[in-house]
VEXDREN-769023 format. One line per field, with one value per residue: x, y, z of N, C-alpha, C, O in turn; residue number from 0; residue in three letters. Coordinates in steps of 0.2 Angstrom, whole numbers. Atoms other than C-alpha are relative to their C-alpha. Layout:
BEGIN
n.c1 [X,...]
n.c2 [Y,...]
n.c3 [Z,...]
ca.c1 [X,...]
ca.c2 [Y,...]
ca.c3 [Z,...]
c.c1 [X,...]
c.c2 [Y,...]
c.c3 [Z,...]
o.c1 [X,...]
o.c2 [Y,...]
o.c3 [Z,...]
nr [NUM,...]
rest [ALA,...]
//
This chain:
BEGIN
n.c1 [-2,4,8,0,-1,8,7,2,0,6,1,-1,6,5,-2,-1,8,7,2,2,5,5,-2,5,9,2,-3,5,7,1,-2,8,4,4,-3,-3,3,0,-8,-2,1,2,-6,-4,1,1,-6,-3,4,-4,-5,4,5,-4,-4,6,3,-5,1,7,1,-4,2,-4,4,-4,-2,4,6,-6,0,5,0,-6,-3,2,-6,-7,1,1,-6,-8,1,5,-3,-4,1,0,-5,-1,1,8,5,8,5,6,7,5,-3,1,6,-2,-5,-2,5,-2,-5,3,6,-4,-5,7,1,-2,2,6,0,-6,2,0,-5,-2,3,2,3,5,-3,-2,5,2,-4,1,5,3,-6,0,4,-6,-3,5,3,-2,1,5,-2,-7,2,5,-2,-8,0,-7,1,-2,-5,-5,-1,-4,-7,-3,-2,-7,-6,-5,-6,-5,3,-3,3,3,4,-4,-1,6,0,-7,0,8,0,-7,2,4,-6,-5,2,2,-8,-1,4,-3,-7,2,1,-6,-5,4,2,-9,-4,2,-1,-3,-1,3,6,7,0,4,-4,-2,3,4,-5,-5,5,3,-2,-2,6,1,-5,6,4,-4,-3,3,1,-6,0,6,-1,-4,5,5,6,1,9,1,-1,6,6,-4,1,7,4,-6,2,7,-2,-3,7,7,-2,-6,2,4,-3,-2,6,3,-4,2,2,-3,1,-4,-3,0,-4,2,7,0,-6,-2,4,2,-4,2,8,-4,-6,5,4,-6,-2,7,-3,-6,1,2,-2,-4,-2,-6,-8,-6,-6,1,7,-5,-9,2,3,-7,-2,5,0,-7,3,3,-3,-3,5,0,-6,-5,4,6,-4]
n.c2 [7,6,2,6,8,3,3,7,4,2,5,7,1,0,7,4,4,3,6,1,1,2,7,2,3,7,7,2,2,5,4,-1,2,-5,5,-4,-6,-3,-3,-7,-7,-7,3,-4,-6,-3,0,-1,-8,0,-5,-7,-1,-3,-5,-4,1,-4,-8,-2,0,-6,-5,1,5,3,8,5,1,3,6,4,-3,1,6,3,-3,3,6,1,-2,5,8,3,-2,6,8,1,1,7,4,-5,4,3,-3,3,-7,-1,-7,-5,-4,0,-3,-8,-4,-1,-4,-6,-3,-4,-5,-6,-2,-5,-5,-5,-2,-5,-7,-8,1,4,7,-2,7,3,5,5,5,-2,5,5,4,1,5,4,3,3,6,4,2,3,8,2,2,5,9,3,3,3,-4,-1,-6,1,4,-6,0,5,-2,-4,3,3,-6,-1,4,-1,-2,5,6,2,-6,-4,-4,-5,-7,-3,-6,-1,-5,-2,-4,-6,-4,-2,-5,-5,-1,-5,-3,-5,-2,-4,-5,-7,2,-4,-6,-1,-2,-5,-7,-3,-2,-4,6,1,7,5,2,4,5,4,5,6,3,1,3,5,6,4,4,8,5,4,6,7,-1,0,6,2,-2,2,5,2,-1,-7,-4,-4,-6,-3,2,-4,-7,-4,-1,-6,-6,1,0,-4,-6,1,0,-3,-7,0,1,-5,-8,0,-2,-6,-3,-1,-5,2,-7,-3,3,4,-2,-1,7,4,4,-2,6,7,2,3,5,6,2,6,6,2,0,5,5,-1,3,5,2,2,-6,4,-5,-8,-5,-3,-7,-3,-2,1,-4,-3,-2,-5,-4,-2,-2,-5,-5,-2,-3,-5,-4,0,-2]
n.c3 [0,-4,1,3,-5,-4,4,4,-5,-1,7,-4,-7,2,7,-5,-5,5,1,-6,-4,4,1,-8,1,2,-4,-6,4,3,-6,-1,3,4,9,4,3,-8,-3,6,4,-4,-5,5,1,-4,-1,4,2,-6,0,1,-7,-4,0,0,-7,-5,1,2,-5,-2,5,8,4,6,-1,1,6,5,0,3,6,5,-3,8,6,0,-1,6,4,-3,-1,6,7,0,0,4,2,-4,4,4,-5,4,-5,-1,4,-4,-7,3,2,-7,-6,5,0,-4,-2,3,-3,-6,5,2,-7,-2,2,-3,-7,-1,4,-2,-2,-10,-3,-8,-4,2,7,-1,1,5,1,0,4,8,-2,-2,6,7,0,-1,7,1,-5,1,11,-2,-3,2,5,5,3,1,-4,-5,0,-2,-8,-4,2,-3,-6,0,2,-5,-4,-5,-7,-7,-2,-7,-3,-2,2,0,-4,0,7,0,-5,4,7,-3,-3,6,7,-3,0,7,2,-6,6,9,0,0,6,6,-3,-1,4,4,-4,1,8,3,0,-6,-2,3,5,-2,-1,7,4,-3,-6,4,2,-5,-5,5,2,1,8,6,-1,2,9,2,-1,3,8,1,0,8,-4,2,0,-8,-1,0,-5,-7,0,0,-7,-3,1,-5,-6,0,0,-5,-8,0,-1,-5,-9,0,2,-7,-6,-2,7,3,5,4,3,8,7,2,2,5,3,0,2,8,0,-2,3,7,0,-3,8,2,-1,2,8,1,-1,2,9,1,-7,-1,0,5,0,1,-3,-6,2,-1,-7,-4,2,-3,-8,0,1,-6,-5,1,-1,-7,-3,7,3,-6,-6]
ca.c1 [189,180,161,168,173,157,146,154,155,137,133,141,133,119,122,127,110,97,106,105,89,81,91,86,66,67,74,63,47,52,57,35,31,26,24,34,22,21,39,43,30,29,46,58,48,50,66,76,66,77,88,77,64,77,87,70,62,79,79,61,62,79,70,79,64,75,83,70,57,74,79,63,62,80,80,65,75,90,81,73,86,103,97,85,97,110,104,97,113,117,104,87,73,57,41,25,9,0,12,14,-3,-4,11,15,0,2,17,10,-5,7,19,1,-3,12,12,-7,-4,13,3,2,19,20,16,6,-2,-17,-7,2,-12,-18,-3,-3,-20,-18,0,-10,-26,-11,-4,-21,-26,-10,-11,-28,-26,-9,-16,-31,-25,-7,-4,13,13,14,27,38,36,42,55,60,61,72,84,90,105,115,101,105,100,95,85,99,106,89,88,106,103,87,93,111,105,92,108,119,103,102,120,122,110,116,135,127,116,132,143,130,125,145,148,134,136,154,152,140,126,109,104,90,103,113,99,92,109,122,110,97,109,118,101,98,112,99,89,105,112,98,93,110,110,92,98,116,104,95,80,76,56,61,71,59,45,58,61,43,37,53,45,28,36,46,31,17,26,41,34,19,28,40,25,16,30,33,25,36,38,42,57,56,68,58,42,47,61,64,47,43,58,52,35,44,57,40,31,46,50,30,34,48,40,27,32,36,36,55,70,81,101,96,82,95,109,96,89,108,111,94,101,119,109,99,113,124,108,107,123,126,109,97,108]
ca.c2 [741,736,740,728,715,716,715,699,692,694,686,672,672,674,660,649,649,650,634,629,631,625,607,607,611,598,585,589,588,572,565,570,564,581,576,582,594,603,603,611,621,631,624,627,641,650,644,649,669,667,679,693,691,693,707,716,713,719,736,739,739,752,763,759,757,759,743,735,736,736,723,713,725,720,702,700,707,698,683,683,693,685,668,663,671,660,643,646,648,631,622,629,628,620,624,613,623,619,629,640,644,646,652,665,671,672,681,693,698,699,711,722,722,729,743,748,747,758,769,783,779,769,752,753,740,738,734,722,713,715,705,693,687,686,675,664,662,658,643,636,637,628,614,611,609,600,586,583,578,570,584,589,605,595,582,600,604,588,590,604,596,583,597,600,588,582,582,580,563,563,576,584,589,595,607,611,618,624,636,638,645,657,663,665,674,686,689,692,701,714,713,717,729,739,734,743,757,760,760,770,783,783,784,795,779,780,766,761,758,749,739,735,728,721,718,711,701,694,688,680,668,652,653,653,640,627,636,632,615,611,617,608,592,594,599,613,616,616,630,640,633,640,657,661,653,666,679,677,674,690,701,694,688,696,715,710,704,719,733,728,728,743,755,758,774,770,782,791,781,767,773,779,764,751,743,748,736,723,723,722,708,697,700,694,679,676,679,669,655,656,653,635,632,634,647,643,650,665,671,669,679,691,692,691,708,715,715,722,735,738,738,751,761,761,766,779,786,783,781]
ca.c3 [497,512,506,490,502,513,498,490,507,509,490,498,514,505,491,506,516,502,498,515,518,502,505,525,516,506,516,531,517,512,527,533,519,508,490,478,470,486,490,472,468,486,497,481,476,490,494,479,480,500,497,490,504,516,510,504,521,531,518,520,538,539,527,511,500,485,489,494,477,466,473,468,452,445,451,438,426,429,431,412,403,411,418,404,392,398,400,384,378,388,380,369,384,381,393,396,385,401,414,402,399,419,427,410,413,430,431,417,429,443,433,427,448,451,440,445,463,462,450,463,469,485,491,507,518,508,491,501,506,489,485,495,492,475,481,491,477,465,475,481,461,456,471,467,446,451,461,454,438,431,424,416,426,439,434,434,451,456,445,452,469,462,456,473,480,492,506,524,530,548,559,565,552,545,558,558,537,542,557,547,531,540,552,534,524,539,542,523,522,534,524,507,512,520,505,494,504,506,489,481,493,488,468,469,464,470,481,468,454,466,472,452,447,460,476,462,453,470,478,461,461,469,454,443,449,450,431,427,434,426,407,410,413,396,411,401,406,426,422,414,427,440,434,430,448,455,447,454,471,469,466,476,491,493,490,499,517,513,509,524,536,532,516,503,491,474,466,451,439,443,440,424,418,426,428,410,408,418,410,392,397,404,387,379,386,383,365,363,373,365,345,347,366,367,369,355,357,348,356,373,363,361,379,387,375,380,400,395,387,402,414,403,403,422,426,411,402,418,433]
c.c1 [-4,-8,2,-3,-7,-3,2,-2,-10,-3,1,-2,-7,-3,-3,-7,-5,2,0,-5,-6,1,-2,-9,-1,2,-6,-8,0,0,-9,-3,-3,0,3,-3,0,6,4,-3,-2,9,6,0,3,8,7,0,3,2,-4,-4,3,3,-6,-2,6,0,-4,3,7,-3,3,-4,3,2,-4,-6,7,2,-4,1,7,1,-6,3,5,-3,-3,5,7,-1,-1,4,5,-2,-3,5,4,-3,-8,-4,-6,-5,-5,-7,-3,3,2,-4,-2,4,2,-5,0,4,0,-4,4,6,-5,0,4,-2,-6,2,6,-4,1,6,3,-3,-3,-2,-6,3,2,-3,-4,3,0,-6,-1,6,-4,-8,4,0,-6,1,6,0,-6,-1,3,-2,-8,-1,8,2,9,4,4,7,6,3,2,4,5,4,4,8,5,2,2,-5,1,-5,-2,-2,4,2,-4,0,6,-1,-6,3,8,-1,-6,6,2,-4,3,6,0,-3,2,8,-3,-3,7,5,-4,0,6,1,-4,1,8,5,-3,-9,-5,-2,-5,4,4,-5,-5,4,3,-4,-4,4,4,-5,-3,3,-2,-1,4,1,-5,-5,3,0,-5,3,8,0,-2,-8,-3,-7,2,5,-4,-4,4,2,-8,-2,3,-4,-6,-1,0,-6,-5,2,7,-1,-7,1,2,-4,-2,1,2,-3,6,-1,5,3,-1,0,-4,-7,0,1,-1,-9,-5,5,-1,-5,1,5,-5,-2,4,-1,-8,1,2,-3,-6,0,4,-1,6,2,6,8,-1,-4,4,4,-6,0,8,1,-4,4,6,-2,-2,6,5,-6,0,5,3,-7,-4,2,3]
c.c2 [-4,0,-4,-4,-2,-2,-6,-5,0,-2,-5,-4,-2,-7,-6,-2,0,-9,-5,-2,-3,-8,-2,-2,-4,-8,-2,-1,-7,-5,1,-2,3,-5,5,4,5,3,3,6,7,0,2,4,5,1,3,9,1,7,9,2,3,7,5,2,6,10,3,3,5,5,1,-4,-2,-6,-4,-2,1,-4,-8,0,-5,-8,-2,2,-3,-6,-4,-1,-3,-7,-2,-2,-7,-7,-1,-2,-7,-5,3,-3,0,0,-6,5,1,7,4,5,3,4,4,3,3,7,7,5,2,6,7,3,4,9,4,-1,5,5,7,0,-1,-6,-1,-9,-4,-3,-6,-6,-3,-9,-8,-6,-4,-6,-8,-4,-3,-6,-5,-3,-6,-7,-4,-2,-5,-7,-2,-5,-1,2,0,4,-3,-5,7,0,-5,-1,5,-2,-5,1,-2,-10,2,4,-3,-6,-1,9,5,4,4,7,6,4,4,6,4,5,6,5,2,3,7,3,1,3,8,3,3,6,7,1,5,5,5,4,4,7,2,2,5,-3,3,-6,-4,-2,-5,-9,-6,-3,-4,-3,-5,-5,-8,-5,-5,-6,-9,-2,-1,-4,-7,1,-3,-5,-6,-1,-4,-9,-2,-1,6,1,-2,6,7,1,4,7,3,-2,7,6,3,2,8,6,-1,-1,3,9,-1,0,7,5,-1,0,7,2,2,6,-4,6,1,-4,-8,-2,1,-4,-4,-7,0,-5,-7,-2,-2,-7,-7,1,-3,-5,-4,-3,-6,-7,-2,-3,-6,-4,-2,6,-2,4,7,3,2,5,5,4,2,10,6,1,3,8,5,2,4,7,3,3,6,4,2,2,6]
c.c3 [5,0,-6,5,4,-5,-4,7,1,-6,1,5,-1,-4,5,3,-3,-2,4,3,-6,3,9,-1,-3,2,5,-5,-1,5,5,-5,-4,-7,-2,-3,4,2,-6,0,8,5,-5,-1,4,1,-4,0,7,1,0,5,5,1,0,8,5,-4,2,8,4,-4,-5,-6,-8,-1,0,-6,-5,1,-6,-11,-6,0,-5,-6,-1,-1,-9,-5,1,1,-4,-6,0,1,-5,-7,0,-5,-1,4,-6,7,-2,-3,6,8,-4,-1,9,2,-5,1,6,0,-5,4,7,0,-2,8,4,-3,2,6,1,-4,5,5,5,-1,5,2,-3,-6,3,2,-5,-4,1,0,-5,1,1,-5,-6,1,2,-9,-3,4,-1,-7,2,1,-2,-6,-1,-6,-2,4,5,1,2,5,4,-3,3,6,-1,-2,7,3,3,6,7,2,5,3,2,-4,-3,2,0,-7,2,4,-3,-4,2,3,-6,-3,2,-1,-8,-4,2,-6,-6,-1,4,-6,-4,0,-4,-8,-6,4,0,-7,0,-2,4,2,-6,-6,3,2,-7,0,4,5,-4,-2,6,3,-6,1,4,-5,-5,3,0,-7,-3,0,-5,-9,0,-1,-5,6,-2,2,8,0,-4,4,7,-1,-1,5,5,-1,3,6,3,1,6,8,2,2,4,8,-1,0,9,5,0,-8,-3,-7,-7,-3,-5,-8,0,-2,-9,-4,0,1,-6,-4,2,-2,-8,-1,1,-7,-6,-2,-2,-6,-2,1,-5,-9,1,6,0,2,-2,2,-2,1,7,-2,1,7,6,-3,2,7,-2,-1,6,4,-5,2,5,3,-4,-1,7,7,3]
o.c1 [-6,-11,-4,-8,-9,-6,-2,-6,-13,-7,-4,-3,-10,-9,-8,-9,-9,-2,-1,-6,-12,-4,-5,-13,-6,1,-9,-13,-5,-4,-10,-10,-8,4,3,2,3,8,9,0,-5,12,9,5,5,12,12,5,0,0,-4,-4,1,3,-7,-2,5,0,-4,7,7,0,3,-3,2,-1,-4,-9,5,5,-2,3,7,6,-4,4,8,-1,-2,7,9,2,3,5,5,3,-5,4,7,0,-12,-5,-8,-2,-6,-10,-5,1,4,-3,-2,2,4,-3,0,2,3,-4,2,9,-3,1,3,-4,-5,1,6,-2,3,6,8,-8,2,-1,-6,2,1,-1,-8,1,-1,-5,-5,5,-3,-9,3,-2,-6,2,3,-1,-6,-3,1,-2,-10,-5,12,2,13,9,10,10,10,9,2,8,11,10,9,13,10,-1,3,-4,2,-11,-4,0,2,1,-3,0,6,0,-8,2,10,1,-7,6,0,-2,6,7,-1,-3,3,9,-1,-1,8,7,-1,2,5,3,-2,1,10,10,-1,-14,-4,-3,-4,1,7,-4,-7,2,2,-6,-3,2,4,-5,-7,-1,2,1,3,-4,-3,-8,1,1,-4,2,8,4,-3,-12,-6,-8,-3,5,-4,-5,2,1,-10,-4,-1,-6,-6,-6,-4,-7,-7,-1,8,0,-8,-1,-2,-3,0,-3,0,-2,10,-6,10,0,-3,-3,-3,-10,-4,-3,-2,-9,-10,3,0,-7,-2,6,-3,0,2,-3,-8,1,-2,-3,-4,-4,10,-2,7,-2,11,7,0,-4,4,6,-7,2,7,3,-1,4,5,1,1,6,10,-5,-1,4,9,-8,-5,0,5]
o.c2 [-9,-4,-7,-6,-8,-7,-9,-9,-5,-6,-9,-10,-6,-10,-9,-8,-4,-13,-10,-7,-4,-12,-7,-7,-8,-13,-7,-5,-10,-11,-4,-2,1,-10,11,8,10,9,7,12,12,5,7,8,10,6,5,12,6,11,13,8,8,11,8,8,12,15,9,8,8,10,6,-9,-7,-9,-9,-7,-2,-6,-12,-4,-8,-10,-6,-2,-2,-8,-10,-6,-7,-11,-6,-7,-12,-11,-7,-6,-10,-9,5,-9,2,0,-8,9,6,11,9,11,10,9,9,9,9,12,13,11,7,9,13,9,8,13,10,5,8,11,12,4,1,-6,-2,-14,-11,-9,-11,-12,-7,-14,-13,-12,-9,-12,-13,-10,-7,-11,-11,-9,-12,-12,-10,-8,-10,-13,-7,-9,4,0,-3,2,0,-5,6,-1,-5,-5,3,-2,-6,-2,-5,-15,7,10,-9,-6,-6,15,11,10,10,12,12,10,7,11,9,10,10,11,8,7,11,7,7,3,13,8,9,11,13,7,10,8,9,9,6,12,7,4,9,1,5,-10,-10,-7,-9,-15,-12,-9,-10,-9,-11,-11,-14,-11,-9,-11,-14,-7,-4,-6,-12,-4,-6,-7,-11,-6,-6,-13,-8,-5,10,7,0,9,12,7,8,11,8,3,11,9,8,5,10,10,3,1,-1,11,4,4,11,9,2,1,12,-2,4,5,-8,11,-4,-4,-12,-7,-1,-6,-8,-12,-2,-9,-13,-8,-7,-10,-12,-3,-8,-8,-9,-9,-10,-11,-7,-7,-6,-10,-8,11,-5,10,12,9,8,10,7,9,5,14,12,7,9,12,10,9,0,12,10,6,8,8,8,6,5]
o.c3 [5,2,-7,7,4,-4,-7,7,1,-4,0,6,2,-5,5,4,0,-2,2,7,-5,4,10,2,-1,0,6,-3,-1,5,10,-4,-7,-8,-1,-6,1,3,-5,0,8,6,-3,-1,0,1,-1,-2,9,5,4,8,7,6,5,10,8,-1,1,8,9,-2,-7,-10,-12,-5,-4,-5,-11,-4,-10,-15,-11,-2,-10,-10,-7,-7,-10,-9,-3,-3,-6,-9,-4,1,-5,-12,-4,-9,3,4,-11,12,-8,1,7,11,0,-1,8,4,-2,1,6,2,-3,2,10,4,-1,10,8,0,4,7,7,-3,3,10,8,-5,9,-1,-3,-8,0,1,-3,-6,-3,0,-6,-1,-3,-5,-11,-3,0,-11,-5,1,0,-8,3,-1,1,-7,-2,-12,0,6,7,6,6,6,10,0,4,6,3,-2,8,5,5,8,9,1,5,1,2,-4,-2,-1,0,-6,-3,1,-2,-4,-2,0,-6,-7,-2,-5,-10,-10,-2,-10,-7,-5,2,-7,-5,-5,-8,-9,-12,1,2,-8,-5,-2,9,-3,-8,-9,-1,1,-7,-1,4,4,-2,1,6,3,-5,-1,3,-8,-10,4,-2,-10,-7,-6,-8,-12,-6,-4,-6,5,2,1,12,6,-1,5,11,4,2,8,8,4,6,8,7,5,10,13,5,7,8,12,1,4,13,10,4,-13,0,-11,-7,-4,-9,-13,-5,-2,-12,-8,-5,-1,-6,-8,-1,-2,-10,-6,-1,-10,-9,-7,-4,-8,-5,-4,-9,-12,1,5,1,2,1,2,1,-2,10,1,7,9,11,1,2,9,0,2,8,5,-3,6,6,8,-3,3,9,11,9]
nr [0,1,2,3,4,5,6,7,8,9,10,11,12,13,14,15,16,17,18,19,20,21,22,23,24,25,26,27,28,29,30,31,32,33,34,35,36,37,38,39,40,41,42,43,44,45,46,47,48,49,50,51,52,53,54,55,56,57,58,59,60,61,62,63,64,65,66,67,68,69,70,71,72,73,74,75,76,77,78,79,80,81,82,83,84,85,86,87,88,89,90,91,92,93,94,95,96,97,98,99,100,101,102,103,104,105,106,107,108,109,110,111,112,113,114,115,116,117,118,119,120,121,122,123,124,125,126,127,128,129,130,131,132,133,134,135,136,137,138,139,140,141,142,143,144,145,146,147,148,149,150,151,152,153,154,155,156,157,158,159,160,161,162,163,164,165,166,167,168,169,170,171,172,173,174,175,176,177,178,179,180,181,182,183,184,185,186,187,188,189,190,191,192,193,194,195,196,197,198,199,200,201,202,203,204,205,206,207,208,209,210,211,212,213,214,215,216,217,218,219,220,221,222,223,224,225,226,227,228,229,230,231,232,233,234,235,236,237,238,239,240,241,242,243,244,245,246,247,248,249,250,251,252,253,254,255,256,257,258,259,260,261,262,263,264,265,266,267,268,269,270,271,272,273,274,275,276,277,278,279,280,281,282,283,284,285,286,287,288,289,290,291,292,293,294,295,296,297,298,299,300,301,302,303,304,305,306,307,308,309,310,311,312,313,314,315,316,317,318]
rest [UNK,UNK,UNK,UNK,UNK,UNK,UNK,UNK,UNK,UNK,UNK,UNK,UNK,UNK,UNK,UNK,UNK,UNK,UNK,UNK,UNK,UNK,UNK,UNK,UNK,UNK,UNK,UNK,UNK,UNK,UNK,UNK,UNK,UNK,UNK,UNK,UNK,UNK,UNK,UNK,UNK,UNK,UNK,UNK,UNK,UNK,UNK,UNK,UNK,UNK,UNK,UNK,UNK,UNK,UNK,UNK,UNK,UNK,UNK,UNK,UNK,UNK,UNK,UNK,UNK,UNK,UNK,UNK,UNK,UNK,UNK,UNK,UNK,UNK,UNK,UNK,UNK,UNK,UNK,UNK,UNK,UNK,UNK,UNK,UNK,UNK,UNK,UNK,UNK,UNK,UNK,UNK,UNK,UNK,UNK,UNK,UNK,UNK,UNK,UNK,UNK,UNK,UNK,UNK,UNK,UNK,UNK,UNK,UNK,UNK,UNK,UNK,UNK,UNK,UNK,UNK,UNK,UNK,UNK,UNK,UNK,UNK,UNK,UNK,UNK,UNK,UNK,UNK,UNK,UNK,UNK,UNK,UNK,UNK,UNK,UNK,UNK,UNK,UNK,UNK,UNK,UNK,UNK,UNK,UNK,UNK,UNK,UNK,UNK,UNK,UNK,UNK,UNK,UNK,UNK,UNK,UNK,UNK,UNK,UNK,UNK,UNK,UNK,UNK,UNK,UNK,UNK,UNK,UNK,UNK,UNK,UNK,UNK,UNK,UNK,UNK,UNK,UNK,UNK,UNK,UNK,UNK,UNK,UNK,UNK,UNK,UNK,UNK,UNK,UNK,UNK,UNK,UNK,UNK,UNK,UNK,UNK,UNK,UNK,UNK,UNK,UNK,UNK,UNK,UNK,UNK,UNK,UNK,UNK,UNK,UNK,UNK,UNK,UNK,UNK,UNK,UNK,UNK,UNK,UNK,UNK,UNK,UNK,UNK,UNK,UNK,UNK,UNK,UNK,UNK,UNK,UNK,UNK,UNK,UNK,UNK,UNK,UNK,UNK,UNK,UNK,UNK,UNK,UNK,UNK,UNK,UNK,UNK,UNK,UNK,UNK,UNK,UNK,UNK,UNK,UNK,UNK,UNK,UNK,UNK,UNK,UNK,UNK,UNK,UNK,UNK,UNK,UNK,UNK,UNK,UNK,UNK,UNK,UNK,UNK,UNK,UNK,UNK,UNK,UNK,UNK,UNK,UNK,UNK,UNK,UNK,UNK,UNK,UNK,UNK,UNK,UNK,UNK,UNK,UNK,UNK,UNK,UNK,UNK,UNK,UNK,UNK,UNK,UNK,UNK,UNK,UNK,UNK,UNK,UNK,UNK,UNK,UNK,UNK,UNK,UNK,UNK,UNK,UNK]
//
């Protein structure tokens, strides 16, 4: 009972200060003057993938590398198969050809990078800088496209930044969501990770199945919600635009900071499985976008039936 209660408590800690700190980032951007391309496609970006970074970061840094790269691992997986699923379900998304050709592509080559840098079974310093390189050539490439032309792309990412509501209005508060939602990542970061710990070690669970599915789906619950928001909108291509930037995020900066603060080994089952799963749910969603430029109801019922799949598998055939 009390490693439950810690781990929703840190879900909601955690909820609480990703959306804290995204509406502090974009208040104080707008309030300096960023543009809205900017403030979507790195300030949202970033902001929404909060949670994962944190928790990752904090497991890395206890030696919990399970947690820390199933984290990442199951949070793409959730984020396609779950999210996508369901706000497809919401309303049949539709995707821009041009961020598609781009940021699917993207998020494909950043899905291959992992695989070959885990190939010999660890993350070290050097992948992580590997990583982040390829992060930091990513957002130039996009910022430099974006603003040079009146692209659609770019309309996106400032869509995305008109997603978030209900921004503080003055400097104080600012800082106030700014320094609040950092306090709330940290602190339920700390809860979740004991909640989890707690209760794989008293199922019997191993942490990296803990960290694929609850951990994973808890630090997810940013990007549903302003998915959720987008597709309930009839905003259907900045919810696409925001799980494929997510996923990006997740891999290149996320396991890059985490690798490089400390190294990480990768376990067994996910060497085997689960990023054989994350690399099938990304070719996917390709697929699908791909025939049409949309994600019609039935392509979400699919992909929602595909993650149920997954998570019986992990806690029954694999787990």
């Amino acid at each position: 009972m009390l490693y439950g209660l810690s781990l929703l408590a840190g879900i909601v800690l955690l909820t609480l200060g990703g959306e804290g700190l995204i509406r502090g980032a974009v208040a104080g951007a707008k309030r300096m003057g960023v543009s809205p391309l900017f403030t979507g496609l790195v300030i949202v970006g970033f902001g929404t993938s909060s949670p994962e970074l944190v928790v990752s970061i904090h497991a890395a840094m206890n030696q919990q590398p399970d947690i820390a790269i199933g984290n990442v691992v199951g949070s793409n997986i959730g984020n396609i198969l779950l999210i996508l699923g369901l706000c497809a379900l919401i309303c049949p998304l539709t995707v821009q050809p041009q961020a598609l050709r781009r940021d699917g592509l993207v998020m494909m080559l950043a899905t291959g990078l992992f695989l070959l840098l885990a190939w010999d079974g660890a993350l070290g310093r050097v992948d992580a800088l590997i990583f982040l390189v390829a992060l930091a050539g990513y957002l130039g490439w996009a910022y430099w496209s974006e603003s040079r032309h009146v692209a659609p792309a770019a309309e996106l990412h400032a869509a995305e930044a008109d997603e978030v509501q209900h921004l503080p209005s003055s400097a104080l508060f600012i800082v106030a969501a700014l320094v609040g939602g950092l306090v709330l990542l940290i602190g339920g970061s700390q809860l979740l990770l004991y909640g989890a710990i707690g209760i794989a070690q008293a199922m019997g669970i191993s942490e990296a199945v803990i960290g694929l599915t609850i951990v994973a789906v808890g630090t997810s619950l940013p990007e549903l919600a302003v998915s959720v928001i987008a597709a309930l909108r009839r905003h259907a291509d900045v919810a696409v635009g925001n799980i494929l930037g997510s996923n990006i995020f997740n891999l290149l900066g996320i396991l890059g900071i985490s690798a490089f603060l400390q190294p990480l080994p990768l376990v067994e089952r996910m060497a085997h499985f689960d990023q054989w799963v994350m690399l099938a749910a990304s070719a996917v969603l390709i697929a699908f976008l791909y025939t049409g430029l949309r994600l019609s109801r039935g392509e979400g019922l699919l992909l929602l039936i595909g993650y149920a799949a997954y998570i019986i598998a992990s806690f029954t055939l694999i787990g």
